[in-house]
C-alpha positions, 0 to 999 in steps of 0.5 A: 517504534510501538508494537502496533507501528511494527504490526500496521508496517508489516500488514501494509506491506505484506499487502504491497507484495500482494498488489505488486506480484498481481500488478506484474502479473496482470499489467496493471500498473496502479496496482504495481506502483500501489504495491510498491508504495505500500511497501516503502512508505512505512519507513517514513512514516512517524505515527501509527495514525499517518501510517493507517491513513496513508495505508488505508489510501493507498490500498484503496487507490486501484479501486477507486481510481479503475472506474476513472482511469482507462 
């Protein structure tokens, strides 16, 4: 692993433990399960592209999926 791997994977999942404390807080379970794939999938993910496209996707799956979902 590669110096921005370890800071993109941290960064990610510092985000997740943003969207999992307010997913719980506010029952919100897009951002509550966004949080916890932000938190986990780093760990499987081999290239620093992969790890900013998913990343990316999942930080802005609450937003984007409100207006579609009740």
């Amino acid at each position: 692993m590669d110096t921005a791997t370890i800071t993109w994977s941290l960064l990610f999942s510092s985000a997740g433990l943003g969207y999992f404390f307010y997913g719980r807080r506010q029952n919100h379970k897009l951002a509550f399960y966004s949080g916890i794939g932000l938190m986990v999938y780093p760990y499987f993910m081999g290239t620093t592209a992969a790890l900013l496209t998913v990343g990316v996707l999942l930080m802005a799956a609450p937003f984007v999926l409100k207006s579609y979902l009740p």
